[in-house]
Structures are given as C-alpha cells and as structure tokens.
C-alpha positions in Angstrom: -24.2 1.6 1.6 -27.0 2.6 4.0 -27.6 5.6 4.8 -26.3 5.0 8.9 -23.5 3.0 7.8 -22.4 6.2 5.8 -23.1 8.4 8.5 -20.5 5.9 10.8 -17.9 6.5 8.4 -18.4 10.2 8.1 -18.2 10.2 12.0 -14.5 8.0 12.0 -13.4 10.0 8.7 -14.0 12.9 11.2 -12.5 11.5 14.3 -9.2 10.5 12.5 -8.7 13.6 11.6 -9.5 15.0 15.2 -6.9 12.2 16.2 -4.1 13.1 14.1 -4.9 16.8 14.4 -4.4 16.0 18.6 -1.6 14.0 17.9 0.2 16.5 15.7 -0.2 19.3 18.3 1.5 17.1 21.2 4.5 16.8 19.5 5.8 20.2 20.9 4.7 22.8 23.2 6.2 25.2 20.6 3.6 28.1 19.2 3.6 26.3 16.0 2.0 22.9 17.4 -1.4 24.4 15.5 0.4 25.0 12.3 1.6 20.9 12.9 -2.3 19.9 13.5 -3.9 21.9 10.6 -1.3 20.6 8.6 -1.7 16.9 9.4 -5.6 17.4 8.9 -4.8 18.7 5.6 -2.3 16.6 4.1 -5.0 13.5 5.3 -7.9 15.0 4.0 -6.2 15.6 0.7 -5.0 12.6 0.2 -8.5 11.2 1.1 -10.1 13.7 -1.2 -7.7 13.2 -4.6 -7.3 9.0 -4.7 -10.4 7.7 -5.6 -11.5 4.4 -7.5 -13.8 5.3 -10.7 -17.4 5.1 -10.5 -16.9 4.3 -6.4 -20.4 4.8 -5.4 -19.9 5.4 -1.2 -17.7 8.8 -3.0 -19.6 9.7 -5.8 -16.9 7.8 -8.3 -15.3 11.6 -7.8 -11.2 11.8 -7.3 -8.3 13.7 -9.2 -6.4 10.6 -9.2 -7.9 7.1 -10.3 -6.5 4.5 -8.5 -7.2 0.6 -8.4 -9.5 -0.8 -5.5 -6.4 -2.0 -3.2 -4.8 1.4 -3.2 -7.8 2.6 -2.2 -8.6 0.7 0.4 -5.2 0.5 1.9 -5.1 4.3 1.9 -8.2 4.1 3.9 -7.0 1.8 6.5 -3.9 3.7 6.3 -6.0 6.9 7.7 -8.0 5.0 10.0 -5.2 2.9 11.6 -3.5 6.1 12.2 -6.2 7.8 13.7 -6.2 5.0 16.6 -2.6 5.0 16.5 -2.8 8.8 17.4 -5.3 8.5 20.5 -2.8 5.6 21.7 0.5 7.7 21.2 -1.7 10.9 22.9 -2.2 8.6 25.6 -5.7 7.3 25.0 -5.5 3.1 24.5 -9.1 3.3 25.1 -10.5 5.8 23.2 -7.5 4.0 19.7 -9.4 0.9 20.9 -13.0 1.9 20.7 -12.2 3.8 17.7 -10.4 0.3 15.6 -13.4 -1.4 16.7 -15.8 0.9 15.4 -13.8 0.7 11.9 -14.2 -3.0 12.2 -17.8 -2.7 12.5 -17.6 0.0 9.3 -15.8 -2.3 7.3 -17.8 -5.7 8.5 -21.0 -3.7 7.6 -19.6 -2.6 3.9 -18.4 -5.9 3.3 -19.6 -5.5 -0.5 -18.1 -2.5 -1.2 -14.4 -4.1 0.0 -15.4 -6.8 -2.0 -16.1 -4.3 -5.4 -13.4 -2.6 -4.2 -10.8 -5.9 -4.1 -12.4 -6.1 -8.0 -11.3 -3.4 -9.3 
C-alpha cells in the first residue's frame, strides 16, 4: 500500500476508536462513563491487534491469532462500520457519513490487498 494510503487508514483506525470511545462515554452520565470509553477502545484495539492474516504485508504479517482473509476483513469493517455508527448514535450523521466515505475511499484505494485478502 502507499505510503498516504496507509497513513488514511492509520487516521480512520484512530477515529473509530475516538468514535466508539465517545460513544461509550454517552451511554451514562455516571462517573464510570471513562472506565466504559477506555474499555471500548481497548477491547477494539485488541481485537484489531491479535487477528491477523499470515504474512499480511499492510500489518507486518504480525497477529496472535491467524485467521483466514474474510475474517479479517470482516473484523475490519466490523470496526469501521461501528465507528460511523457511533458518530450517528452520538448524534453526528455527518461526521458517520464523512467518515464511511472515507473508508470507502481506503478500501477502493487497497483494492489488491481485499483482493489478497479474499485469497487467503
């Protein structure tokens, strides 16, 4: 992947996880709303750290658990589509619909690395 194309998906990696974080926090205007957000961010980021496909070059082909290419991939739209449902249910249509077309665009632009990944 290029080098800006990888930078895009570092920046919506890091806005989902803003999203949910936000979205965990509204939930309740109890003092443990922060203890719901860091544990959203978390439980995301682990499960985006762990699953991984072997030898996936945009992630270094580095993961606890190997996983086939569809797994992966749905576990990625799985995060990203829940980041922009989290700006909608915060409130935010436009910022949930900025933020699915800029996955769009990620995924249009890696359009050979869904195809690997659909391989494996």
């Amino acid at each position: 992947m290029s080098p800006v194309n990888l930078a895009l998906r570092l920046l919506l990696e890091i806005t989902a996880l803003g999203a949910l974080a936000w979205w965990a926090s509204s939930l309740t205007n109890a003092w443990w709303r922060w203890l719901a957000a860091i544990a959203a961010v978390l439980l995301v980021a682990l499960a985006w750290g762990v699953f991984a496909v072997p030898n996936d070059p945009s992630r270094g082909g580095q993961g606890i658990v190997k996983v086939p290419g569809i797994a992966r991939l749905a576990l990625e739209l799985l995060v990203f589509g829940a980041g922009a449902y989290a700006f909608r249910a915060v409130g935010r249509p436009n910022l949930a619909l900025g933020f699915a077309a800029l996955v769009v665009v990620h995924y249009a632009w890696s359009y050979e690395r869904v195809a690997w990944l659909l391989e494996q």
